[in-house]
KEFI-96379 format. One record per atom (N, C-alpha, C): residue in one letter; x, y, z. Coordinates in steps of 0.001 Angstrom, whole numbers, padded with zeros to 6 digits, always signed. Layout:
// KEFI-96379
AXYZ...
***
This chain:
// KEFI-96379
X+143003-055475+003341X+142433-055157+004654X+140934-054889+004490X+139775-055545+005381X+138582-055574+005551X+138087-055030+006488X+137559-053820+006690X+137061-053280+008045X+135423-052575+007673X+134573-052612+008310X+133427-051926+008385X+133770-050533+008766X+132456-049459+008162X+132697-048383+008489X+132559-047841+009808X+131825-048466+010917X+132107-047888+011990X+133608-048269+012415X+134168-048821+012319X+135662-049234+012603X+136401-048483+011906X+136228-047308+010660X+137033-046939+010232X+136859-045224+011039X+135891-045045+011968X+135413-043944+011730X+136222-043857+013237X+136962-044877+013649X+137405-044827+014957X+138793-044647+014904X+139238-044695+013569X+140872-044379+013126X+141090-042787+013629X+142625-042271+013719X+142444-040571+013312X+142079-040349+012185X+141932-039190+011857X+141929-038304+011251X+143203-038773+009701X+144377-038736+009840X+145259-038618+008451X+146112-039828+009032X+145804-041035+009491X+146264-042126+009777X+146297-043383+008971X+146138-043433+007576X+146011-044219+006791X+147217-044018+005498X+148385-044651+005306X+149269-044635+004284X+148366-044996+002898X+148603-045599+001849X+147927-045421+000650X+147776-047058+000644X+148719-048275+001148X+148231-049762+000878X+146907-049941+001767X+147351-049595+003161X+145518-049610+003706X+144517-049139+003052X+144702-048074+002668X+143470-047129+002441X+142948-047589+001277X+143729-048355+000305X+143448-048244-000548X+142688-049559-000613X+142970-050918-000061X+142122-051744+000292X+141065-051775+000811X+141089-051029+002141X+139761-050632+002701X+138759-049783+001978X+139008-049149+000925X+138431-048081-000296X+138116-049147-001275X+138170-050282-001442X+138180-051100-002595X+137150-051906-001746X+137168-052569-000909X+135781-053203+000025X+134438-052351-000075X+134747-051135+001070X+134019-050631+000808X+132924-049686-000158X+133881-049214-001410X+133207-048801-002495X+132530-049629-003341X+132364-050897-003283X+132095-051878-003983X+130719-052570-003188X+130700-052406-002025X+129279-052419-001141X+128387-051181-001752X+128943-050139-001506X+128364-049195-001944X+127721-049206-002963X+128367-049218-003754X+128274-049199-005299X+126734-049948-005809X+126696-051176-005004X+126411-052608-005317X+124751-051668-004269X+124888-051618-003561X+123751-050880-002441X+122997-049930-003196X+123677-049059-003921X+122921-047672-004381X+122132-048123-005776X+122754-049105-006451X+122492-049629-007639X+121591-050416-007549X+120721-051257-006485X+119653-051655-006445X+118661-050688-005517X+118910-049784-004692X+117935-049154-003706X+117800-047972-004545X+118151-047258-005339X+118132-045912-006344X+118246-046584-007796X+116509-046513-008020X+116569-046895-009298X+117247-045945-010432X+116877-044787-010445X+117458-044041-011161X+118931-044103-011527X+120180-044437-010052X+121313-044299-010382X+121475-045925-010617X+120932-046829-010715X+120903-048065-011519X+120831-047742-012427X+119658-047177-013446X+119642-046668-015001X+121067-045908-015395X+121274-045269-014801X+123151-044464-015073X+123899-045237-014926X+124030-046434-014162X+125367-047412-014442X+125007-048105-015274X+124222-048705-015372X+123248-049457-016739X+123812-048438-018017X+123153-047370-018437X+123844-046691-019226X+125337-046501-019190X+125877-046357-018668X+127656-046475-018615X+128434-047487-018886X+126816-048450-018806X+128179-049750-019116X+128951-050399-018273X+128475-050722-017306X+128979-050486-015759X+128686-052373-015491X+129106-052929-015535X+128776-054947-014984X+128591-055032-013649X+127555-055685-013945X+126800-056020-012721X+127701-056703-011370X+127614-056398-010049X+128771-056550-009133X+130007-056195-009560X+130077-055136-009942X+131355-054529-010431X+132343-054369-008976X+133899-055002-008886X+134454-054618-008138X+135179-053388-008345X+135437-052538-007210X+135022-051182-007108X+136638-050732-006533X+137570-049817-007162X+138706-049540-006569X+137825-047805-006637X+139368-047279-006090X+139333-045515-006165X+139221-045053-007162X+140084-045289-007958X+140127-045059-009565X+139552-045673-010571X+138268-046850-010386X+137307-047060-010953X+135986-046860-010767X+136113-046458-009603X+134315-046283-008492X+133352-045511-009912X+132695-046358-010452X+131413-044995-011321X+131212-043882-010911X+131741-042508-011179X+131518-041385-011239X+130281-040603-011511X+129084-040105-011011X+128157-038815-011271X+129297-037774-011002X+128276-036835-013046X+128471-035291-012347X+127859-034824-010694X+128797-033896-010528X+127829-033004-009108X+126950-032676-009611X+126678-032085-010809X+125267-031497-011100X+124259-032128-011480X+124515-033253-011523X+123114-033886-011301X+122188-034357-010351X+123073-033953-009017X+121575-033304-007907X+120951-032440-007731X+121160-031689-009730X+120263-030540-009225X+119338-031280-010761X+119382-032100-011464X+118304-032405-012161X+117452-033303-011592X+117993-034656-010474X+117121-035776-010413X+117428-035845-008818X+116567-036331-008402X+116461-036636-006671X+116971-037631-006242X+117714-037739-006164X+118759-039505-005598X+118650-039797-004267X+117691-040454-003725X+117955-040973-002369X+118012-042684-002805X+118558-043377-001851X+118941-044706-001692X+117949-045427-000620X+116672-044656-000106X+116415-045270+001219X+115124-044631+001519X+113871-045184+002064X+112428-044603+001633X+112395-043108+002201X+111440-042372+001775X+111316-041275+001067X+111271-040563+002996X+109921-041551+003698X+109650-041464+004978X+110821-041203+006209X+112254-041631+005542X+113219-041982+006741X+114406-040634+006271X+114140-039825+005305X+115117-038717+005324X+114648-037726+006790X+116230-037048+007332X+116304-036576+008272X+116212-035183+008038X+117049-034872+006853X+116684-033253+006483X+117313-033582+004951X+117262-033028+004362X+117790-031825+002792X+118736-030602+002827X+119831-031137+002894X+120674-030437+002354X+121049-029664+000906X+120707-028629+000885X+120663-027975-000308X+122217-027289-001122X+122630-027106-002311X+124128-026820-002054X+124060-025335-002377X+125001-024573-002889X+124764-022998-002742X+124549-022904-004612X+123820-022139-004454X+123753-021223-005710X+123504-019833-005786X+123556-019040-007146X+122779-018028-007125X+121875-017621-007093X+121038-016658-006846X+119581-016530-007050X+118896-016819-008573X+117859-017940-008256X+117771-018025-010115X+118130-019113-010236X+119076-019700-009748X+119855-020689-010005X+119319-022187-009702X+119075-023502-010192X+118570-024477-009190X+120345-024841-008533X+119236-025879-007541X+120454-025856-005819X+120143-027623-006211X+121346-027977-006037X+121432-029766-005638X+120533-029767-004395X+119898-030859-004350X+119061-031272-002895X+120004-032744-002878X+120399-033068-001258X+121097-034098-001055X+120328-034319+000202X+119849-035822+000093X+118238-036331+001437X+119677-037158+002408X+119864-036582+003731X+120170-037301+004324X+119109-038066+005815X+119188-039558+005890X+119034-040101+007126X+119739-039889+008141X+119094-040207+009207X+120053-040065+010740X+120784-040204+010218X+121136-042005+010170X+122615-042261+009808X+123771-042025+009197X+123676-041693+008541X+123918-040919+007442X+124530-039610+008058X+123496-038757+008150X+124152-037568+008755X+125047-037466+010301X+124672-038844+010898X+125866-039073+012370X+126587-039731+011385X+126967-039921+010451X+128659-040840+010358X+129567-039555+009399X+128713-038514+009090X+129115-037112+008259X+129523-036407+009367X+128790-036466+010540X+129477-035426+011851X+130498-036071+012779X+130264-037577+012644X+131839-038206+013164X+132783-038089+012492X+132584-037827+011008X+134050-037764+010172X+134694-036679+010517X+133846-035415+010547X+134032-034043+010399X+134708-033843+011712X+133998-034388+012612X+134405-033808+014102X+135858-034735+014218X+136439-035813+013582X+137530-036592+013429X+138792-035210+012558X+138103-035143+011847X+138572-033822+010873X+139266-032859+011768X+138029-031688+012464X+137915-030367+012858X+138956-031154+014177X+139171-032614+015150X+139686-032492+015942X+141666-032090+015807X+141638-032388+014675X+143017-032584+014559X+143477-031003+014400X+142856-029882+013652X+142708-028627+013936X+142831-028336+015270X+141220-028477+015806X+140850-027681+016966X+141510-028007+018118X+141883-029494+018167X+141996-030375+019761X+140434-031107+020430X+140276-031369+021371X+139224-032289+021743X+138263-032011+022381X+138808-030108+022368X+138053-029549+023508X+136926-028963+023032X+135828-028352+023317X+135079-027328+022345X+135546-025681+022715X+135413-024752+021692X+135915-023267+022010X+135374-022405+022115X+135183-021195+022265X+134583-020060+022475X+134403-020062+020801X+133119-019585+020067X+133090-019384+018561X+132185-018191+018107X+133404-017814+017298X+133270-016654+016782X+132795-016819+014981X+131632-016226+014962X+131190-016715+013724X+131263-015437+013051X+132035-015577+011655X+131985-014046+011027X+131132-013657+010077X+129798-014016+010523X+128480-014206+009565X+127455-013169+010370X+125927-013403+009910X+125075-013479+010169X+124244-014503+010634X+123390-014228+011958X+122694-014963+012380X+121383-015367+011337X+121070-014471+010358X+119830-014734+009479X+120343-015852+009196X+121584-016500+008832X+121586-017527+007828X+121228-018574+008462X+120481-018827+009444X+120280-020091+009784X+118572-020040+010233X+117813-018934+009398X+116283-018677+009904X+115646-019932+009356X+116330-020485+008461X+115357-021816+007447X+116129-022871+007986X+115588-023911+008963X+116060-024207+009423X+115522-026286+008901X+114327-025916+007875X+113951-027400+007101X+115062-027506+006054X+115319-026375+005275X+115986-026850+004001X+117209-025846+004601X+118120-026560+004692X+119820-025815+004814X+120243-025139+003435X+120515-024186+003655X+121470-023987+002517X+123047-024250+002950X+123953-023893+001962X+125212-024489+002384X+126039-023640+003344X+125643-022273+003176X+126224-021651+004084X+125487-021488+005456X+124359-021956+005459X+123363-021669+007104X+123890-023189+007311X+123859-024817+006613X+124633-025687+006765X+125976-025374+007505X+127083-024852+006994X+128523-024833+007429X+128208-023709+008723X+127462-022712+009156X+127663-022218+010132X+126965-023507+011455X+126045-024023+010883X+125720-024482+012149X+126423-026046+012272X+126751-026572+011251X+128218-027726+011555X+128817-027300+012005X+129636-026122+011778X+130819-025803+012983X+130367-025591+014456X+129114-024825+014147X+128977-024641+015926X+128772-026058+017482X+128700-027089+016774X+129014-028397+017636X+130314-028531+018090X+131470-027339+017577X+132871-027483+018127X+133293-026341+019072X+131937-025539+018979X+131687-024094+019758X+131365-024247+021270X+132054-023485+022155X+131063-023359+023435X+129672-022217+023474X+130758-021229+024016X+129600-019884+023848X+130030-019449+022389X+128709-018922+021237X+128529-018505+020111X+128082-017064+020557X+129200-016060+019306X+128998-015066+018862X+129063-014604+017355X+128294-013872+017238X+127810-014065+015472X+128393-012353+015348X+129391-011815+014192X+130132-010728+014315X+129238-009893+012861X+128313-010329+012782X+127957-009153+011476X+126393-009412+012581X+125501-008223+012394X+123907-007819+012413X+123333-008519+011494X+121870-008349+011585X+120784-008711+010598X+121203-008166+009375X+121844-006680+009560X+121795-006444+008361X+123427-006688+007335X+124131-007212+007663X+125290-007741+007611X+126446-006771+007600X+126543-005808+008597X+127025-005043+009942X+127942-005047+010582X+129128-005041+010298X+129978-005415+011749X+129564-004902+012610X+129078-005719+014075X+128721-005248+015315X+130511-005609+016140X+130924-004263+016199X+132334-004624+016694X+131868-004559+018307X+131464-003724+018903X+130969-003674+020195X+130830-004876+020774X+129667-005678+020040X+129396-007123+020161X+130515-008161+020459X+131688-008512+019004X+132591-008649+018680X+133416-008626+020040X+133764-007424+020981X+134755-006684+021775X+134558-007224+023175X+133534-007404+023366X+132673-008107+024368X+132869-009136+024513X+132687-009835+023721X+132943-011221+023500X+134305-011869+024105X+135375-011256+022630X+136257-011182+023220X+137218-010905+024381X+136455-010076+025022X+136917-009643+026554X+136335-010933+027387X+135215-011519+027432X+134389-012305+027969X+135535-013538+028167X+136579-013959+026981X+137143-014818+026648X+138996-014748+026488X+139230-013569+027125X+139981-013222+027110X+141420-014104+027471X+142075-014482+026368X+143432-015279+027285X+142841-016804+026511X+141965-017252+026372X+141779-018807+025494X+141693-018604+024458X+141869-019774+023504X+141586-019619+022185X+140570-019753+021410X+140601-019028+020847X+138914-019089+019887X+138711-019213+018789X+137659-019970+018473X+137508-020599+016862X+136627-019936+016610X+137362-019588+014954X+136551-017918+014275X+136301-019295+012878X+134711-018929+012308X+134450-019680+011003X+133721-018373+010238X+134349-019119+009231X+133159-017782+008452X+133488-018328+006604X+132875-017659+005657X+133369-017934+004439X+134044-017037+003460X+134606-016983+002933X+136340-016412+002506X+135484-014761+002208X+134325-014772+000827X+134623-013711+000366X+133795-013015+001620X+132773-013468+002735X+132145-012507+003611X+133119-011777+004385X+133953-012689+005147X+134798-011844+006462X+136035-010952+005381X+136313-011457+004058X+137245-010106+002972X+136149-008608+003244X+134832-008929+003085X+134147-007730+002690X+133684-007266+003981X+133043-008021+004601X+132706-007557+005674X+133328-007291+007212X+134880-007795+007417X+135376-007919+008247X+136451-007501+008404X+137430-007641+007316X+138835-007327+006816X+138559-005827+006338X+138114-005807+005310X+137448-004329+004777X+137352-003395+005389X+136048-003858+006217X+135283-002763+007575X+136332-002251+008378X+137173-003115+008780X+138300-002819+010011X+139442-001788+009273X+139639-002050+008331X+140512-001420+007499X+140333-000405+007042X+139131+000488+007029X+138618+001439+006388X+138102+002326+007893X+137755+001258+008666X+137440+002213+010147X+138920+002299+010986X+140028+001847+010457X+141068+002327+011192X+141393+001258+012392X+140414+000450+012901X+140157-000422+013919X+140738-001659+013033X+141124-002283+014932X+141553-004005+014654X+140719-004582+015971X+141193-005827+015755X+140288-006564+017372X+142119-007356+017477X+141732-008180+018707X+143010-008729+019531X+142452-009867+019508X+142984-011246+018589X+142823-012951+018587X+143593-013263+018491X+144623-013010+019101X+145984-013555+018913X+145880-015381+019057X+145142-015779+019813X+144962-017231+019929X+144108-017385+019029X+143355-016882+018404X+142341-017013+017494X+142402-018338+016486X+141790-019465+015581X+142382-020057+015165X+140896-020325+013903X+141417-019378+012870X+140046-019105+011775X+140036-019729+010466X+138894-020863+010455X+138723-021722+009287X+137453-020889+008385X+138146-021499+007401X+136789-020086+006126X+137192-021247+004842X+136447-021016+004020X+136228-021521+002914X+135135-020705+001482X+135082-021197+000637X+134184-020398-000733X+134439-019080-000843X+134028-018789-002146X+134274-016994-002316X+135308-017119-002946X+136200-017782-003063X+138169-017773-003670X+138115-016887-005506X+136678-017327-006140X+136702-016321-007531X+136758-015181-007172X+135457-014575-006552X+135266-013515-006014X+136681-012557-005882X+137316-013052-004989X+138636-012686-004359X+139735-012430-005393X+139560-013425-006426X+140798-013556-007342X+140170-012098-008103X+138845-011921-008500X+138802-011138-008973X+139130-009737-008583X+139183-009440-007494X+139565-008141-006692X+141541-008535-006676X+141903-009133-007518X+143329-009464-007244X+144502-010034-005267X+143386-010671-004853X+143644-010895-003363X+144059-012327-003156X+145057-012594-003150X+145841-014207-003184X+145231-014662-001708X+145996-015894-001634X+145434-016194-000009X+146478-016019+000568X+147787-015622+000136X+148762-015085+001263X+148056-013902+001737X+147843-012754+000639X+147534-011751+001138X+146303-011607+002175X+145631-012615+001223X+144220-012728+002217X+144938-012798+004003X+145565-014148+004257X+145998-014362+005824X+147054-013287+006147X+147889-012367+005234X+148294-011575+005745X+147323-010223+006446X+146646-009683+005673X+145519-008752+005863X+144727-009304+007368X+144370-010469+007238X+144154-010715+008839X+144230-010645+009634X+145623-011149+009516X+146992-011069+010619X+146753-009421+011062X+146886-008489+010224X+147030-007240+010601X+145702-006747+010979X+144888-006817+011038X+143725-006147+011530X+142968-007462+013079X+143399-008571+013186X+142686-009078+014219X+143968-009838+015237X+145528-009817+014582X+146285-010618+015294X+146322-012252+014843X+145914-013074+014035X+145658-014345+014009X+146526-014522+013256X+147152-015704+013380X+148300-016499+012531X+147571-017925+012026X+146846-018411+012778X+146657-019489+012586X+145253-019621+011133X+145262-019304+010057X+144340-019216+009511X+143930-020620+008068X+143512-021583+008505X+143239-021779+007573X+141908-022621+006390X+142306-022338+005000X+141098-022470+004106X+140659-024227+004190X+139774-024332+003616X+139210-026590+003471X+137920-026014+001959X+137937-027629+001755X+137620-027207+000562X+136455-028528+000530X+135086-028377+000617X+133964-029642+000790X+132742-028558-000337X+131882-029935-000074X+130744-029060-000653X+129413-029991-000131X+128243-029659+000059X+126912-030011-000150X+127092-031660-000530X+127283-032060-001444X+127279-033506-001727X+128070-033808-001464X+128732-034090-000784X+129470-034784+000422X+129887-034547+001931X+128733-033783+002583X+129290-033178+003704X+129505-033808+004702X+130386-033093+005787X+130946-033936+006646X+132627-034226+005769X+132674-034425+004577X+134036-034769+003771X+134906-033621+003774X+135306-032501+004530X+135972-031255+003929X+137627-032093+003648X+137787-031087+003280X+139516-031446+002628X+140350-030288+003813X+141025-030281+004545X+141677-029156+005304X+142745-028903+004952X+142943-027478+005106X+144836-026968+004696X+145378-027319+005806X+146532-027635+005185X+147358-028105+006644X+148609-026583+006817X+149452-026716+007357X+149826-025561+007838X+151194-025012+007140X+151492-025971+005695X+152151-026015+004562X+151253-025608+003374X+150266-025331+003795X+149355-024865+002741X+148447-025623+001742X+148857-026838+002198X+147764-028362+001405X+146581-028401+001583X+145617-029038+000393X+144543-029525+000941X+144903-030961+001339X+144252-031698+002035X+144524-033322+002585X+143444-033474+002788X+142772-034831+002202X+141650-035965+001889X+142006-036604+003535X+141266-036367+004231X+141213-037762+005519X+141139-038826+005259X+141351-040104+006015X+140514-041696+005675X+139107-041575+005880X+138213-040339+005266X+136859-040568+005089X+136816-040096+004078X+137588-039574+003394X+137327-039275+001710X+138803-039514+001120X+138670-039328-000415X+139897-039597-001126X+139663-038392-002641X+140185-038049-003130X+140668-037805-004437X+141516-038104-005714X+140606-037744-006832X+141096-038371-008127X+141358-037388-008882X+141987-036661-009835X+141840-035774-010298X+142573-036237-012106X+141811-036239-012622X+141198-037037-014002X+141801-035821-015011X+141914-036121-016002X+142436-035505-017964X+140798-034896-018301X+140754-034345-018966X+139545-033571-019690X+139475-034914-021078X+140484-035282-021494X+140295-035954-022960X+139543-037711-022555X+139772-037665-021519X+139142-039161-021618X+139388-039943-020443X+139098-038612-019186X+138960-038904-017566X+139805-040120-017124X+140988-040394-017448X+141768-041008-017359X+142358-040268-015737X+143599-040776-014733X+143799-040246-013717X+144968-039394-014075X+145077-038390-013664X+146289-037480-014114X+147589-037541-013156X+148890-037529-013953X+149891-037781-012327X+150146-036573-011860X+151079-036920-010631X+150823-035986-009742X+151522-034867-010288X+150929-033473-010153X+151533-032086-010896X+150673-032384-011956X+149895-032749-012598X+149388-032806-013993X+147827-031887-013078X+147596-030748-013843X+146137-030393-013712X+144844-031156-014522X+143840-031049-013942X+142554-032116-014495X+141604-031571-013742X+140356-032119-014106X+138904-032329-013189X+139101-032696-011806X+139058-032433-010925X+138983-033264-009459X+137325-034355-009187X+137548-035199-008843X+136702-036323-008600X+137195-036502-007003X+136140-036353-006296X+136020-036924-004641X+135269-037889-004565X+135416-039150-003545X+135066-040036-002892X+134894-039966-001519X+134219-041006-001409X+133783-041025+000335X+132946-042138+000542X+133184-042714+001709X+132370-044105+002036X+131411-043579+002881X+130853-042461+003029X+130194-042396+004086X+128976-041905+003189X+128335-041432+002631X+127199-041588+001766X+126418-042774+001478X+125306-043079+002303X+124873-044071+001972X+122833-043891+002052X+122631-042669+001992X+120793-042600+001999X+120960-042212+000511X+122167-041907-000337X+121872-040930-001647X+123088-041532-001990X+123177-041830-003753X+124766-042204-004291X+125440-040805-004441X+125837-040577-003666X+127112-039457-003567X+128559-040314-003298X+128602-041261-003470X+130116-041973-002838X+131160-041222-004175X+130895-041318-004790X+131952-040766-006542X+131344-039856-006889X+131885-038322-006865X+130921-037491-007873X+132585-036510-008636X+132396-036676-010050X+132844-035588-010770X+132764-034140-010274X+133666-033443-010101X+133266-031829-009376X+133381-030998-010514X+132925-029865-010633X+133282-028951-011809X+134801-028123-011459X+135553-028444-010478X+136676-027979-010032X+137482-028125-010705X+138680-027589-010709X+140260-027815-011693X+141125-028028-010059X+141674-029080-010268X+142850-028609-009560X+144196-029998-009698X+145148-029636-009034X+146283-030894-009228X+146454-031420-007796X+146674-032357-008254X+147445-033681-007321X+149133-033341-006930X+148969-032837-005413X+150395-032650-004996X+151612-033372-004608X+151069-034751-004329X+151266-035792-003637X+150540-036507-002663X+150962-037800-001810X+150333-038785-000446X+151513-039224-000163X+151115-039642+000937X+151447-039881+002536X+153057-039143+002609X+153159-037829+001660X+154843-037972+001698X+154657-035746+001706X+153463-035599+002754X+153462-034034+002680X+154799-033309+003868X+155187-032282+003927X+156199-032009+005047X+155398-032025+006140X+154249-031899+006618X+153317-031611+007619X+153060-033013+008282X+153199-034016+007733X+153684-035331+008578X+152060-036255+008255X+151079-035454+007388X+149475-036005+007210X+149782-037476+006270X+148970-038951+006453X+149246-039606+005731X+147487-039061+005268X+147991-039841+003116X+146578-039274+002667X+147366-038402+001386X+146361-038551+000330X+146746-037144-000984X+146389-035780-000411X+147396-035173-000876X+146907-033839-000879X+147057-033118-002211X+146945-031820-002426X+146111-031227-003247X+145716-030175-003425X+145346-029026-004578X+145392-027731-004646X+144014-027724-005643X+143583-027170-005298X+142231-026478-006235X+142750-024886-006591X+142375-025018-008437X+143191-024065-008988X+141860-023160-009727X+140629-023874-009810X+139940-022663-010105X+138462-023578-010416X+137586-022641-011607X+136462-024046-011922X+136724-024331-013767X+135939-025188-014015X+135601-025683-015008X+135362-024939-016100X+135746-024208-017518X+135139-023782-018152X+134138-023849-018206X+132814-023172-018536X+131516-023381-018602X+130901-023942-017533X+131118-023936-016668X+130412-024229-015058X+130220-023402-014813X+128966-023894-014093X+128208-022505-013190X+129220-022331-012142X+129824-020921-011765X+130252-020230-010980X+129753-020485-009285X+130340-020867-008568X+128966-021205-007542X+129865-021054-006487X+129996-021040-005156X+130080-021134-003753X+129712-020727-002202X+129983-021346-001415X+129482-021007-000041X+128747-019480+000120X+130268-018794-000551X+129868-016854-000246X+129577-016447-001464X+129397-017185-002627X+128825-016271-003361X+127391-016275-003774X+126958-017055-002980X+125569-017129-003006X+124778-015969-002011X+125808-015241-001296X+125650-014380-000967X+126018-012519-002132X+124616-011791-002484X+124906-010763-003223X+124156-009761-002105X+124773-008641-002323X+124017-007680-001288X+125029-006291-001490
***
């Protein structure tokens, strides 16, 4: 099967069994491939070095792989310097260098059609009342994103009226919060935030002041922070249980993307999976000789995506661990792999959404 990417971007969301996808992933990665390798000299010199033949046809499980971290040594754009739209930066610590990823318009509209293809199958078609369990500072730099002032203001295109539940100084303003909620009383509302902030700042606070809020319709996506958490001994049952009890919400759940590939998140489905859409895919590779691991076997995770095309991000190695759960055969009815991220990489930098937050 041969389709261009605007034609694929018009599919749902988890509508692709594994013979389509996997054809249409074999066309298109092989354009790609073939595109980035003459417009990015640099990632020409890396397939050149790899050993890589010229018009190489391109499956899932052969696409040339970059580490992620090498958008934080060399600048990879695919497309003149004049036509980037912004810089996406990914999270680090202070101290730390940050991947820079140059996206074009284009580029960044076929990352917010995926996403919003994504977030619809969650949210529905409508936009919601949004409840952000952050700070408004994070979005004062508004040339260079970081990943978390990034993910607050991607979600808010699925928002109607925005309310931001921590102060400048990162605060629960419950008053604020209460208001809101009254304002909205009886619809449902989409709460975003990232795992370890709303543990510390939200879950915590409420729990220690004796107070809860009422979201019973509430329906709260969060992501990063998951070390953090493990280290305070806090699973993610407990995590969505603790929720449940201080705000009413059932509906809670984690996705798993990053900076070099955005727009690609992976979403839990309501069995507790991550699931790859038909705008990205996963590989999850052996440590001894990146071979593909079967399913239940733990390895490296490797993501794909056809929608990268100002920067070679289509294949990048992640410093992630996690296993392959199965495709098109989850109880939740998603066609597509799904998938568990089990921790990071020995010797990787430690890194995510919330922990680039210290305070």
């Amino acid at each position: 099967m041969t389709i261009d990417l605007n034609t694929l971007l018009q599919f749902r969301a988890y509508s692709l069994p594994r013979p389509e996808k996997q054809a249409i992933y074999a066309s298109l990665l092989t354009q790609l491939t073939q595109f980035h390798r003459t417009r990015c000299p640099a990632y020409g010199r890396l397939l050149q070095a790899l050993g890589c033949p010229e018009h190489m046809e391109c499956t899932v499980e052969n696409t040339p792989m970059l580490p992620v971290s090498i958008f934080k040594e060399l600048e990879l754009r695919s497309v003149p310097e004049e036509e980037i739209f912004k810089t996406v930066t990914s999270s680090g610590t202070t101290g730390q260098q940050v991947s820079k990823i140059f996206l074009d318009a284009d580029t960044s509209a076929v990352q917010q059609r995926a996403l919003s293809g994504i977030m619809a199958d969650l949210l529905g078609e409508h936009r919601l009342p949004y409840l952000v369990l952050d700070s408004k500072r994070v979005l004062r730099d508004r040339a260079m994103f970081s990943a978390r002032g990034a993910g607050v203001l991607g979600f808010s295109v699925f928002g109607s009226k925005t309310c931001y539940a921590l102060d400048e100084h990162m605060e629960l303003d419950l008053d604020g919060v209460r208001a809101f909620l009254e304002a909205h009383q009886g619809e449902p509302i989409f709460l975003f935030g990232f795992t370890y902030i709303i543990w510390r700042h939200v879950i915590r606070v409420l729990e220690e002041r004796g107070e809860t809020l009422s979201i019973p319709k509430g329906i709260l996506l969060h992501g990063g922070g998951w070390k953090k958490l493990a280290n305070e001994a806090v699973s993610p049952q407990e995590f969505k249980a603790r929720i449940h009890a201080v705000t009413g919400i059932e509906q809670v759940r984690n996705y798993y993307g990053m900076a070099e590939q955005t727009g690609c998140i992976y979403l839990e489905c309501p069995q507790g999976h991550l699931h790859a859409s038909i705008w990205s895919d996963v590989v999850v590779r052996r440590w001894r000789d990146y071979s593909p691991c079967d399913v239940g076997e733990p390895g490296l995770i490797q993501v794909l995506s056809p929608l990268p095309h100002s920067y070679p991000g289509h294949s990048l190695l992640t410093e992630d661990l996690g296993v392959l759960l199965g495709e098109d055969d989850c109880p939740c009815g998603r066609a597509g792999k799904y998938f568990q991220v089990t921790g990071r990489a020995p010797r990787a930098e430690v890194r995510g959404c919330s922990d680039t937050y210290e305070g």
